[in-house]
Each structure stands twice: as C-alpha cells, then as structure tokens.
C-alpha positions as CSV (number, residue, x, y, z in Angstrom):
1,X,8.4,31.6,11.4
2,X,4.3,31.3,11.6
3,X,1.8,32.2,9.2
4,X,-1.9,31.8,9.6
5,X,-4.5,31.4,7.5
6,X,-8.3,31.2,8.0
7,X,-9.7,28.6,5.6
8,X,-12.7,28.0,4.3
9,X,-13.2,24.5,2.5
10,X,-9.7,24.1,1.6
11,X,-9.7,21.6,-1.8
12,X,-8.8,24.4,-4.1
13,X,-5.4,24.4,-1.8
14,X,-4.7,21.3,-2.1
15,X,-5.2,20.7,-5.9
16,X,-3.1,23.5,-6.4
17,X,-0.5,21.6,-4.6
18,X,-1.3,18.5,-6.3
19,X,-1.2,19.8,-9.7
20,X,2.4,22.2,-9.1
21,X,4.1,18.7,-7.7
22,X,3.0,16.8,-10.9
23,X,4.1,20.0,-13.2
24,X,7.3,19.5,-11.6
25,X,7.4,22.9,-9.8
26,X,10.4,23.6,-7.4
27,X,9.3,23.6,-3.7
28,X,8.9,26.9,-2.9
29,X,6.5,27.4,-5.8
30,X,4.3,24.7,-4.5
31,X,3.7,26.7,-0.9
32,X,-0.1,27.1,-0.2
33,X,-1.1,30.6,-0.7
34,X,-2.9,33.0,1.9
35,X,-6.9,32.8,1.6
36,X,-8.7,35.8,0.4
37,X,-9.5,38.3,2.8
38,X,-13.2,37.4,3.2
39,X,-12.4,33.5,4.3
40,X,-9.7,35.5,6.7
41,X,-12.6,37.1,8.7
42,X,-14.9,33.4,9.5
43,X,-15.2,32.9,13.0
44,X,-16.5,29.5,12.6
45,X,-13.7,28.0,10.0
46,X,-10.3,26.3,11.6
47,X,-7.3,28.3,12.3
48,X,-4.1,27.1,9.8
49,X,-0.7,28.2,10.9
50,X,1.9,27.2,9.1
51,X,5.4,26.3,11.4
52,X,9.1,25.4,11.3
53,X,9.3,22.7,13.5
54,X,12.3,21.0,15.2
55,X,13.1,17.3,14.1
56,X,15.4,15.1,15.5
57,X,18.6,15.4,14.9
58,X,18.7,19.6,14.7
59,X,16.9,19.6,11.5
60,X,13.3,21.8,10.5
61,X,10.5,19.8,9.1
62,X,7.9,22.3,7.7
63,X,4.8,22.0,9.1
64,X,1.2,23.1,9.5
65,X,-1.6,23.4,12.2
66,X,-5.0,23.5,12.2
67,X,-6.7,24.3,15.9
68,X,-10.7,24.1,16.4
69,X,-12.6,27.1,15.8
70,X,-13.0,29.2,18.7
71,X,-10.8,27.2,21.0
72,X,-10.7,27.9,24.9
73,X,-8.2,28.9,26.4
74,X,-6.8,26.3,29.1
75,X,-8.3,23.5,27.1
76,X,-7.1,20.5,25.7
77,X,-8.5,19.0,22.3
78,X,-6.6,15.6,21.0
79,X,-4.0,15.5,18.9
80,X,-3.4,13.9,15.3
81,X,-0.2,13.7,13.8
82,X,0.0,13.2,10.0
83,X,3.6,13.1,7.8
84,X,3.3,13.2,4.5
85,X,3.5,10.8,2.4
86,X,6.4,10.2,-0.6
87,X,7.6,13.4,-2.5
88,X,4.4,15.6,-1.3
89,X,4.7,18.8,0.5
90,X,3.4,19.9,3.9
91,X,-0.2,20.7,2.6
92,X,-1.3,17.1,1.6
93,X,-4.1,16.9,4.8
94,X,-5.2,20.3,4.3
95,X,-8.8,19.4,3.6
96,X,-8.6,16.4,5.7
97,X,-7.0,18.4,8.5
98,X,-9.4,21.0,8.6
99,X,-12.3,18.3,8.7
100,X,-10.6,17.2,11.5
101,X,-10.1,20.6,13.5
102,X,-13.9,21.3,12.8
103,X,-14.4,18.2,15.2
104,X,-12.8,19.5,17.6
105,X,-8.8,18.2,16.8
106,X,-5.6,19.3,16.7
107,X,-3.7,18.4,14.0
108,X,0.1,19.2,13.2
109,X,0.9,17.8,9.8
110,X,4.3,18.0,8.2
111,X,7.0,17.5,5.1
112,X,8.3,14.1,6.0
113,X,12.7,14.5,6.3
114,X,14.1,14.9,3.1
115,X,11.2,16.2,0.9
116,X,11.1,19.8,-0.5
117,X,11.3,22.0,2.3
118,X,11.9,20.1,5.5
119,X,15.7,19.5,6.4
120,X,17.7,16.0,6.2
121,X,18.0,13.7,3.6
122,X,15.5,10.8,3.0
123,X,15.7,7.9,5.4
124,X,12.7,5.9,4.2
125,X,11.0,5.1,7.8
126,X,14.3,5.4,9.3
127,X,15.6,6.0,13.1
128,X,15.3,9.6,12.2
129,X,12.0,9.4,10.6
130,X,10.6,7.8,14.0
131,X,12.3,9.9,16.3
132,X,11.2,13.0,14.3
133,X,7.6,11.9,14.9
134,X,8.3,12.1,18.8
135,X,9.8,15.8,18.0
136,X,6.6,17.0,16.5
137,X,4.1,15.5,19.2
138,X,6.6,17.0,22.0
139,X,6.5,20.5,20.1
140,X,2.8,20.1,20.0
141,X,2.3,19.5,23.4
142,X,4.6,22.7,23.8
143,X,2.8,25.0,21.5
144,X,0.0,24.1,20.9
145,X,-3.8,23.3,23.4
146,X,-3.1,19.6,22.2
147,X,-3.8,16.7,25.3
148,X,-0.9,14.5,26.0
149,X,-3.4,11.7,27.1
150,X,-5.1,11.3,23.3
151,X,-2.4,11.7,20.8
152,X,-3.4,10.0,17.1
153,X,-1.3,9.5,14.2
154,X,-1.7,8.5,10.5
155,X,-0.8,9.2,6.9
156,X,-1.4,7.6,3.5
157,X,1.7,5.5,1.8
158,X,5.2,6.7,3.4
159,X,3.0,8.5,6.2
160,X,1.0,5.3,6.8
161,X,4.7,3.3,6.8
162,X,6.5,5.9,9.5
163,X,3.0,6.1,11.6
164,X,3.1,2.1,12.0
165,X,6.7,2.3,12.9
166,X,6.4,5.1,15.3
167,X,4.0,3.3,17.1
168,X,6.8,1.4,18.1
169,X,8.7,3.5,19.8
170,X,6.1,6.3,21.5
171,X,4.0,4.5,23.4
172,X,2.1,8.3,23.6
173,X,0.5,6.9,20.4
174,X,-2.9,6.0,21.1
175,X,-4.5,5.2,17.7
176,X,-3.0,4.9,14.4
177,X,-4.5,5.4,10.7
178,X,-2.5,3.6,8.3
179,X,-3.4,4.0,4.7
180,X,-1.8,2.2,1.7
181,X,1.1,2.1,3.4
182,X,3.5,-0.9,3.9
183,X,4.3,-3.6,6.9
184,X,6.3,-5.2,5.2
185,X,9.0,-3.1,2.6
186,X,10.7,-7.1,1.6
187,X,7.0,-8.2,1.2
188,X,5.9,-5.1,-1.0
189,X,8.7,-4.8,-3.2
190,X,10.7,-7.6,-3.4
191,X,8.0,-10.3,-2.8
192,X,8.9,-14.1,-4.8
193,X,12.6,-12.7,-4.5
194,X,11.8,-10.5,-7.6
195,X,12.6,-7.0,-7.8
196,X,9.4,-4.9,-8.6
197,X,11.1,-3.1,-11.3
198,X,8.5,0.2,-12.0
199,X,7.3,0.4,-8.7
200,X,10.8,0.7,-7.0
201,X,11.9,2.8,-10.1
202,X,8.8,5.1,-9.3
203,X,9.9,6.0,-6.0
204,X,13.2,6.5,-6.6
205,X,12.6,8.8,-9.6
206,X,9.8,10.8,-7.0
207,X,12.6,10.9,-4.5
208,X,15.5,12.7,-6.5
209,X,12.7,14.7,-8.0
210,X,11.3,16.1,-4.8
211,X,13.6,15.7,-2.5
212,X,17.4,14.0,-1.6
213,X,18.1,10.9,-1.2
214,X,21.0,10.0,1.2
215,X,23.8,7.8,0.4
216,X,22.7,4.7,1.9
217,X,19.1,4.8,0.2
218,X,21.4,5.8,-3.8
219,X,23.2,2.2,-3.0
220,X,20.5,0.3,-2.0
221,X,18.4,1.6,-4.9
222,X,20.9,1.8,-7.3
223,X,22.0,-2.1,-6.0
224,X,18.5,-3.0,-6.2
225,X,17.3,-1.7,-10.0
226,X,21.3,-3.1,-10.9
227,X,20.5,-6.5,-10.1
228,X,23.2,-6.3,-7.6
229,X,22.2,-9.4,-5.2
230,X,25.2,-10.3,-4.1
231,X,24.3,-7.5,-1.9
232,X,21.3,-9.1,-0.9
233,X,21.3,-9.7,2.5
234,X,22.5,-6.3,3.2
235,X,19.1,-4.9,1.0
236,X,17.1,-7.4,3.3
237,X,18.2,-6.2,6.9
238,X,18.1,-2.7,5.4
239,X,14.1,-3.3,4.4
240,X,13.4,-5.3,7.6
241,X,14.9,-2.1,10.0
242,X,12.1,-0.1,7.8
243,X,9.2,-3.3,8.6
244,X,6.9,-2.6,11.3
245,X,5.7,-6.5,11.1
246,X,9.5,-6.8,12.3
247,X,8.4,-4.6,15.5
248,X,5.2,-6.5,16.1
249,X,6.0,-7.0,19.5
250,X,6.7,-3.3,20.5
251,X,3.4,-2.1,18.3
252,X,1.4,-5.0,20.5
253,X,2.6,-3.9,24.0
254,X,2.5,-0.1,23.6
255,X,-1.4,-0.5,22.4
256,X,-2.2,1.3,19.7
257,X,-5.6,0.8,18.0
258,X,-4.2,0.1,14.7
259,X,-6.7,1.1,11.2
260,X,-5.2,-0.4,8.2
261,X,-6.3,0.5,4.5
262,X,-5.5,-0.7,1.3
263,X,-6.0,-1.3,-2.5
264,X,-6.3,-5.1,-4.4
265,X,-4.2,-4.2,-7.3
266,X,-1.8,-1.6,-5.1
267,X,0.9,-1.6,-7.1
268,X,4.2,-0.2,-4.9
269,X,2.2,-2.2,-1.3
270,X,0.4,-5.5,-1.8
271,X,-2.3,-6.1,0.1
272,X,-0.7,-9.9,1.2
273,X,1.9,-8.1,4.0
274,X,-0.7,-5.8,5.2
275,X,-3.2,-9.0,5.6
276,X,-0.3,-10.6,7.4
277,X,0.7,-7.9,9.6
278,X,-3.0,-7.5,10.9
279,X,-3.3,-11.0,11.9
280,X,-0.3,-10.5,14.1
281,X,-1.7,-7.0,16.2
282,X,-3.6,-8.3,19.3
283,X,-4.7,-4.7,20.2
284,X,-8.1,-3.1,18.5
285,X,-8.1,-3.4,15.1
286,X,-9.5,-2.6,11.6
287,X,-8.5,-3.9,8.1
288,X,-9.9,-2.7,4.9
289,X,-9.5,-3.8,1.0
290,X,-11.1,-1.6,-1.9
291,X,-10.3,-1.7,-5.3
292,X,-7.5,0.9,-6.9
293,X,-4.3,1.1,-7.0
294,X,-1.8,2.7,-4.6
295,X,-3.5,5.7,-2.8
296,X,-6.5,5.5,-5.2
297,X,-8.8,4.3,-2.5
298,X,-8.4,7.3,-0.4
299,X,-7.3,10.1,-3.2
300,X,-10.3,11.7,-3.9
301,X,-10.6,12.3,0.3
302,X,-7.3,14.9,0.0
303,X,-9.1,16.7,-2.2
304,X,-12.0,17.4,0.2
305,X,-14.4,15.0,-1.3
306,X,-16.7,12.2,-0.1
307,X,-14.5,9.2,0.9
308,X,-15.3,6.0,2.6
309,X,-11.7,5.5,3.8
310,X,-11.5,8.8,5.3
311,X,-14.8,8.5,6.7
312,X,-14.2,6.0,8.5
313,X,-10.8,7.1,9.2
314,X,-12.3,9.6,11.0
315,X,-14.6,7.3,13.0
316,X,-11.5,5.8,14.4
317,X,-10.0,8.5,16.1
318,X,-13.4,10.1,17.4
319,X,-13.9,6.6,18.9
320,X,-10.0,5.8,20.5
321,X,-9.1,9.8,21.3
322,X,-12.6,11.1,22.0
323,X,-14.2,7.9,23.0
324,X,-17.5,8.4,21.3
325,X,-19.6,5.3,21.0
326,X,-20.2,5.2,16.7
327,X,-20.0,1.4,16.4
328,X,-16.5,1.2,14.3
329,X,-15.4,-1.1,17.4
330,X,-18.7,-3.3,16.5
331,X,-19.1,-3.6,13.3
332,X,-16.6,-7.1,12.0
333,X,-13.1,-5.7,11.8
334,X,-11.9,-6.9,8.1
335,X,-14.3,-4.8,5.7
336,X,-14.1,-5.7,1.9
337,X,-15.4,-4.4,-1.3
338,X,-15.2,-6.5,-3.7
339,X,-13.6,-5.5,-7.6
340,X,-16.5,-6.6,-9.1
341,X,-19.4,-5.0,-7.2
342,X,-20.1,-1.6,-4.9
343,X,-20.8,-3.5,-1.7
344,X,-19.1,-4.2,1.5
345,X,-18.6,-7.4,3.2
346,X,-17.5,-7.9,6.6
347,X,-15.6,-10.4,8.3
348,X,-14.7,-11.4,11.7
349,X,-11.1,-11.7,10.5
350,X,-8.5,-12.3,7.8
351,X,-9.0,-16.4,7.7
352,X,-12.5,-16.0,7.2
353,X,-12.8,-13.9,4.2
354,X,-11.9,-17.0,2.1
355,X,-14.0,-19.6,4.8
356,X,-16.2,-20.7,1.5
357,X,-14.1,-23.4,0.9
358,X,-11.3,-23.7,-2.4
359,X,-11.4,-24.5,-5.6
360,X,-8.7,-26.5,-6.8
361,X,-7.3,-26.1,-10.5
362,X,-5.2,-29.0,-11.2
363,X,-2.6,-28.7,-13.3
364,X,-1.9,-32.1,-14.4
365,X,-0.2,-31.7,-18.0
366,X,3.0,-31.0,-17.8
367,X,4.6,-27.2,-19.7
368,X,7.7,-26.7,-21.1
369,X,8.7,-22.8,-21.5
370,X,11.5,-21.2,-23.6
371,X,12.5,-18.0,-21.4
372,X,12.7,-14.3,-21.9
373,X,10.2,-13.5,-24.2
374,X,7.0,-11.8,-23.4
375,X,4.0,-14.0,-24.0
376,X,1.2,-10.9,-23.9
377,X,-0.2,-12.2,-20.7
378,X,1.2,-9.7,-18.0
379,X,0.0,-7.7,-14.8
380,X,-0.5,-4.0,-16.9
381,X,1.0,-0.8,-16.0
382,X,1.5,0.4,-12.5
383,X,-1.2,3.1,-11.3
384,X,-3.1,2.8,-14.7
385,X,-4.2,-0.6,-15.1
386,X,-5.6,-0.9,-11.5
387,X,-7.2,2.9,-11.8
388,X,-8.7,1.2,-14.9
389,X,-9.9,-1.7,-12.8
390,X,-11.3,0.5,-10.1
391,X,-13.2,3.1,-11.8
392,X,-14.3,1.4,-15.6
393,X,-13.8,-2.5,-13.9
394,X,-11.4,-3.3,-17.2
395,X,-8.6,-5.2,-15.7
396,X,-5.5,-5.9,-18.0
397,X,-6.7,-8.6,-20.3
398,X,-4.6,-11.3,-23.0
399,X,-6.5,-13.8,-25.1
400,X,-5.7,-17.1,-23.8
401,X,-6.4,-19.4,-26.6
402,X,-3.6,-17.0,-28.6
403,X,-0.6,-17.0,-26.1
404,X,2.4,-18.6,-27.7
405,X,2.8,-21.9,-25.9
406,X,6.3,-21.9,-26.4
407,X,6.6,-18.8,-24.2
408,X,3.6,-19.5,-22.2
409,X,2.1,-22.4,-19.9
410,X,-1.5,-22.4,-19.5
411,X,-4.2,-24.9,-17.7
412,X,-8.0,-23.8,-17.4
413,X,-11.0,-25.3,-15.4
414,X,-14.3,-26.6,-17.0
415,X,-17.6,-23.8,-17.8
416,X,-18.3,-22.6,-14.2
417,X,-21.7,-23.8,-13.7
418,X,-22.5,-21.4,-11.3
419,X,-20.6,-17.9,-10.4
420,X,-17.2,-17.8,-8.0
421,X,-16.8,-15.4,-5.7
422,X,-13.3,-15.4,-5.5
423,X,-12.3,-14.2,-1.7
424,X,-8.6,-14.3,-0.2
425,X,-5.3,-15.1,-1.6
426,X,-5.1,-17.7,-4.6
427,X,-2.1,-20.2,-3.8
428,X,0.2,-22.0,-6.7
429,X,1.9,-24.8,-5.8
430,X,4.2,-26.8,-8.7
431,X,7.5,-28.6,-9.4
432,X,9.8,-26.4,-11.6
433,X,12.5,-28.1,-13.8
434,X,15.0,-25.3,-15.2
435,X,17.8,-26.0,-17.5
436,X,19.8,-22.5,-15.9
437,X,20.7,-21.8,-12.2
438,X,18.8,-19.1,-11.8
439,X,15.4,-18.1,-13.6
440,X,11.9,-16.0,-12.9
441,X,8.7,-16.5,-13.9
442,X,5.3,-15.2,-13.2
443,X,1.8,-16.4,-12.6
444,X,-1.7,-15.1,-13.3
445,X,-5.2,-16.2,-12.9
446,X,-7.7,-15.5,-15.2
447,X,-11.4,-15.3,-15.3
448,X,-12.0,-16.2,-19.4
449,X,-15.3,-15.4,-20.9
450,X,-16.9,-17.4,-23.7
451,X,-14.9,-15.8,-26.3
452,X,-12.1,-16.6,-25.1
453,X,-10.5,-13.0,-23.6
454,X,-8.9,-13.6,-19.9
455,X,-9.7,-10.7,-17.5
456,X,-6.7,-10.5,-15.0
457,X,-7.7,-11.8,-11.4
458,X,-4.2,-12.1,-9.8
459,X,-0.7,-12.6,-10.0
460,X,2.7,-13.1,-8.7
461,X,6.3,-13.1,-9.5
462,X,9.0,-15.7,-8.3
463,X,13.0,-15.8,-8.6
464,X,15.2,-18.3,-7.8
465,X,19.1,-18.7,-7.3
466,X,21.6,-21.6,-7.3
467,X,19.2,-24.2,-8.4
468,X,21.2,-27.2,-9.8
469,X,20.5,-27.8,-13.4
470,X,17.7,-30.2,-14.7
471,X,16.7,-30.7,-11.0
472,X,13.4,-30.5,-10.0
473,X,12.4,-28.7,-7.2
474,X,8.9,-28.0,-5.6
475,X,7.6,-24.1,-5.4
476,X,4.4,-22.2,-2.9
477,X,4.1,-19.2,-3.9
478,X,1.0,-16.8,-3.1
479,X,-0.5,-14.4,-5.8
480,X,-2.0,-10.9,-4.6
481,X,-4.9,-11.1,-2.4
482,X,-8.2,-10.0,-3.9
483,X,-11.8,-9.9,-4.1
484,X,-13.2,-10.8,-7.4
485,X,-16.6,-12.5,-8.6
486,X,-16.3,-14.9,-11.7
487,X,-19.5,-15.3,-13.9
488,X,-21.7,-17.9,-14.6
489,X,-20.6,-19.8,-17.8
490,X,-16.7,-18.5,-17.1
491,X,-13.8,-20.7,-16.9
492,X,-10.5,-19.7,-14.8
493,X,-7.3,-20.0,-16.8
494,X,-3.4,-20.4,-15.0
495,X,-1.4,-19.0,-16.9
496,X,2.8,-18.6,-16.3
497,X,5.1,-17.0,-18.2
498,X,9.2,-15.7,-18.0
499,X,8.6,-11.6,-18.4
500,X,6.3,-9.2,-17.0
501,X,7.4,-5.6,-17.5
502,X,6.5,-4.8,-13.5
503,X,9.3,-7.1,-12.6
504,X,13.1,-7.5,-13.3
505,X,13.5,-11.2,-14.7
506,X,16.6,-13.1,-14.5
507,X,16.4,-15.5,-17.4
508,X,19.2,-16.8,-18.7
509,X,19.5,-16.1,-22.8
510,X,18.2,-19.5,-24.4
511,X,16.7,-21.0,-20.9
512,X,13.7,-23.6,-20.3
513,X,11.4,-24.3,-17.8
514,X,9.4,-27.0,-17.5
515,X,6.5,-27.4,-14.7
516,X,5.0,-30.7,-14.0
517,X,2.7,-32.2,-12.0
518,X,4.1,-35.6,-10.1
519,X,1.8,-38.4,-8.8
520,X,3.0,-37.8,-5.6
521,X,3.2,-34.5,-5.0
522,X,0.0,-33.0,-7.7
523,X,0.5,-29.5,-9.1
524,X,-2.6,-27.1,-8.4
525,X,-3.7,-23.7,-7.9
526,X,-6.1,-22.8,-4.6
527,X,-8.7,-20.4,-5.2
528,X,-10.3,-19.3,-2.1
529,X,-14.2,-18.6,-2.2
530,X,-16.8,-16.8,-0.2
531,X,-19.3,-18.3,1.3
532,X,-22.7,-19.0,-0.9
C-alpha cells in the first residue's frame, strides 16, 4: 500500500502525532492525515509516500518517504535512514525529513519492530532490529532514486541505539547521527550496579502501552524492576548484545563517521557511556553535551523548529554523503554548552574538557549513616527536574545545613574565592564500612549558596553484594558528567545518602554505613575544572 502526500511545512503533522501518542490514542488514530488540497498542488515542497516495507524476518515495518522536489529521473540523491525512536509512530521525522528532502535527500523513515503499526514484537536493538535496518536500505535502493554509494542513518533515543548498532553490521553505512541514545544499555540503566528504577519503569510502561513486548524483554524487565539478581548475569549479557561500545571494533573497521548527541541530566542515557564510547571510535567523529533531559536537546527540532542539534545534524550528512566542505570536520570535535550559561565550548577531545586541573574535596571526618530513609537530598524527578534545569536553570535543590545527619553524610569546601567551572566527570573515592551484606547508597555534589540552599550538580548511585560484615572495603565510583559553573562566594557540599526515588535501594531494614577516610588511603571527591 502507498499513499502520498505533498507537504508543506509539516509541524502541524507532527504535533498532532505527538499530542494523540501522549492522549493515549490507539495506533491507527495516530496516522498522519492527507494535506489539504492546496499544499497537494506545490511543485517545490517534497514528495511523502507513506509504505509497507519488508523487515527481516517476513514482517511489515510502516514506513514513510520523502524524495526531493522535482527529482530526475535516472538520478541518484543519498540516502538517510531514520527508525523511530521508543513508542513513537512512523511520522516522528516528518519535519526533519522533509528539511532533509529539500536538500536534496532521500529519506525512508519507519515504526521501529514492535511499535503500533509495524509487525514483530519489541527486541530492543536486537538481531532483528539490525537486520531490519539492512531490509529498509535494500528496499530503498529497490524503490526508490536513493545512491548505494552514500547511505546515512540516525534517530533520537532507540533510533540513535539501533543506528549505532547497525553500523556494525552494514558496512553500506556511511555516516551515522546518534542522538540521546545509548552505547552502553549496562552503563545507562544499571550503572553503580543499581537498577534505575523510573527510568526503566518508564520504558517498560511506553512499551506495553504502544507496542508489545516479547517474552524475553517481560522477564528481563519484570527480573529487573523485581530485584531478581540472581539473574544477573543473564540481564548483563542480555544488555551487552544490545551495547554498541561491545561492537567497537566492527563500528571502527566498517567506518562510519559517527555524530553523537546528548543531555547532562539525561535521565534513561547518561552522558558517562556515551563520553566513553566516543573515546573508543577511531573514525570521524563528533560529540555533543547540552543541557535537558532525555530528548530535550533535540525535541523542539521534530516539531520543525530552530534546533542546534539538528542543525548540525544536518551539517554532518551534507559533509560525509554529499561531501560539501561546511567546516563540521574543522571545528574541535567535543562541543559543550555548559548548564549554567548559553555558550559553546569546544574541545579537542573528551580528556580535555576537564584539562583545568581538579579540585580535591577531602573528606576527612568520618560518617556514620542509618539506612533506608530518605534524607531530602535526592536527584529530582525524571524528565522534569532536568527540563527545569534546562529551560528555568532550577536544578533539584535540599538545604544542606538541615539534612538529618543520621540519614545523611555531608562534607563541604571553604567560600570559593573565585568561581569553578566545573567541566567533566566528578570522581568519589571512599572506604565504606556496612554492618549488612549488601547495601546502596547515593552521592551528590552540591554548589551551596550563602544561605545555605545546595543546587544539585551531580550524582550517582552505587550497590554492592556479598560484602562481609563490619569489613571495610574501598569504592570509585564516577557521578554524571556535566558542565556546570559555581559562583564566587559558593562552597561545594558532598553529600551521601541510602534512598533516592530514581533508584531501587537495597538496604537492609535497621542497616549502617559508615565512610571513613584512612591515613593511607584519604577519602576525596575530584572535581574536574576548565581551564581559567
């Protein structure tokens, strides 16, 4: 079956999508609607069709196409693939699509396997999801003017995840756009062994509500959210099959030039994977960091709006499918913007973003916590608090001087006498004594103002098994990279605690921990800063 549509500037479309997939619509209710007879006779606008489109594995993925305006016959124009991302229909891209076809692109966009529509069941970045990737480029090759010899792929969140991993394994792939997506699934939601309780709760609710989720994904999930870990290792190689940092060496020799696009305070990916994974590609690359949440950076782009991200999303294809000369290869390849200010900052790589030098916190006086109860220091709610951060800059905040220091531990530095630019990722290292085997806890920095009110910079979770008993053991653990400027006159603040309502915690009832700083092995946090 094809349909095709004429379109104009195609936002209304898409926010008509957006808004039936938040009211909960059912699929078919959700389909984009023919344009109005007048956008029907432009000559100059893109030509949409929509498609059924075989997958791998004998199943349809709904799909659409935009071809340039006026477009020869006998002619070639490259090709961009884009699968959607989680629980949205086929028409995501439509304004980004036709932006795209205008320059002179074809560009095949699709339901990813699973979702409304499209056949299958849901194999988050599975085989399938790969393989049916290579389907769509081979169908449009077959049906459509698209050049075999400058294919480009991308997507935002799932489509970002399943673009990295086809890279892998179609070595057709010539450039890739990857945008909030994930590297590394263990990394993003099971990072300090913690389960990310909303954010994995979140996608599985979006799953069963848009689409259907196939057996193995209901017992992983349902394993993970149950605190089932004796099934841990099975959840692991499950994640690391669905990890394209696992396939670095397949995404290195096939040659991609890889774009990668993130949030600080992304909630479902952490920026820390995607920073590692980029250090690892040896072929062109491009990493950037803005504040938001997940998908925030680039939303307002779907809807046909101004958009750094896409903007320069778009400069990456023109300049590895079309090979125009616009400088993205030039400019320094990690761009930045900080949280706390509207400019960019550029870096020859990841390393360097932090190559100011560190501030150490020491955190000599030893803490004893009582467990499982929820000091009021915590990382916020997922999508709001960072959305908050991004568009009003009002991070989640707790009064330090009030925390209960039974339930919470907390060291701070001396006035700053001068501001900190805070650059990179912020490292703890401490020696944990718990009175239970197993135990969680989670850190945050703070930048504290003169009153006393701690604006969240960072933080991290941690879990640990099988520890003996009153045995001290030594832990590293990373908080979430970020870009963040401290004030004159400020002090940062450390603060741990045992619950965090973004995490599962497994606390014991009635157990303590107690961090403390040996003479030969000092306790300290490491805050990165940019250079002066």
């Amino acid at each position: 079956m094809v349909r095709t549509v004429r379109t104009t500037p195609a936002a209304a479309a898409v926010v008509a999508v957006l808004a039936a997939t938040a009211l909960g619509l059912a699929p078919h209710q959700a389909q984009a609607a023919p344009a109005p007879a007048a956008a029907a006779a432009a000559d100059t606008s893109a030509e949409l069709r929509f498609h059924d489109i075989p997958g791998s594995g004998g199943i349809t993925l709904k799909g659409n196409v935009f071809t340039p305006a006026g477009a020869q016959p006998g002619r070639k124009y490259p090709l961009i693939v884009l699968p959607t991302s989680w629980g949205m229909p086929q028409i995501e891209y439509v304004a980004q699509a036709r932006k795209l076809a205008d320059d002179g692109y074809v560009v095949v966009s699709y339901t990813s396997r699973g979702f409304w529509l499209s056949g299958g069941e849901i194999e988050v970045a599975g085989p399938p999801d790969t393989a049916d990737v290579s389907a769509v480029i081979d169908w449009a090759l077959a049906n459509t003017p698209a050049d075999a010899a400058h294919i480009g792929l991308g997507g935002v969140s799932y489509g970002a995840g399943i673009s990295l991993l086809a890279s892998a394994h179609d070595p057709r792939i010539k450039a890739v756009v990857a945008l909030s997506g994930w590297a590394d699934l263990i990394e993003s939601i099971y990072s300090g062994r913690t389960q990310h309780l909303q954010a994995a709760a979140m996608l599985g609710a979006a799953g069963c509500l848009t689409g259907r989720p196939g057996p193995e994904l209901r017992q992983i999930l349902g394993d993970f959210l149950g605190s089932r870990l004796y099934r841990e290792a099975q959840m692991i190689e499950w994640g690391k099959k669905r990890s394209a940092v696992e396939q670095i060496d397949e995404i290195n020799a096939n040659g991609a030039a890889i774009m990668l696009g993130n949030a600080w305070g992304d909630t479902i990916f952490p920026p820390n994977q995607y920073a590692a994974f980029y250090e690892k590609l040896t072929g062109p690359k491009r990493l950037e960091f803005r504040p938001g949440d997940h998908a925030t950076a680039e939303g307002t782009g779907l809807l046909g709006l101004p958009n750094d991200t896409w903007t320069n999303a778009h400069r990456w294809f023109d300049r590895y499918l079309k090979g125009e000369r616009n400088g993205v290869d030039t400019e320094a390849p990690v761009q930045i913007k900080s949280r706390s200010n509207d400019g960019y900052e550029g870096y020859p790589d990841w390393k360097s973003v932090g190559s100011g030098g560190v501030e150490k916190l020491a955190l000599a006086d030893s803490e004893h916590l009582f467990t499982g109860i929820d000091s009021g220091a915590d990382g916020g709610v997922i999508f709001l608090s960072s959305i908050l951060d991004q568009f009003v800059k009002a991070p989640p905040t707790a009064s330090i001087p009030l925390l209960p220091r039974a339930f919470a531990a907390v060291w701070q530095s001396p006035r700053h006498d001068a501001e900190r630019r805070i650059r990179g990722t912020v490292k703890l290292h401490t020696t944990v004594t718990p009175t239970a085997s197993d135990g969680t806890f989670v850190a945050y920095l703070y930048d504290v103002g003169p009153l006393g009110i701690g604006k969240l910079v960072s933080n991290a979770p941690y879990t640990f098994h099988g520890k003996p008993r009153g045995q001290a053991f030594g832990v590293d653990l990373e908080l979430f990279s970020t870009a963040y400027d401290v004030p004159e006159g400020h002090r940062l603040a450390l603060v741990i605690d045992t619950v965090d309502p973004l995490y599962i915690e497994h606390n014991p009832t009635g157990a303590q921990l107690t961090f403390s700083s040996p003479r030969t092995d000092p306790s300290y946090a490491s805050v990165p800063l940019r250079e002066q």
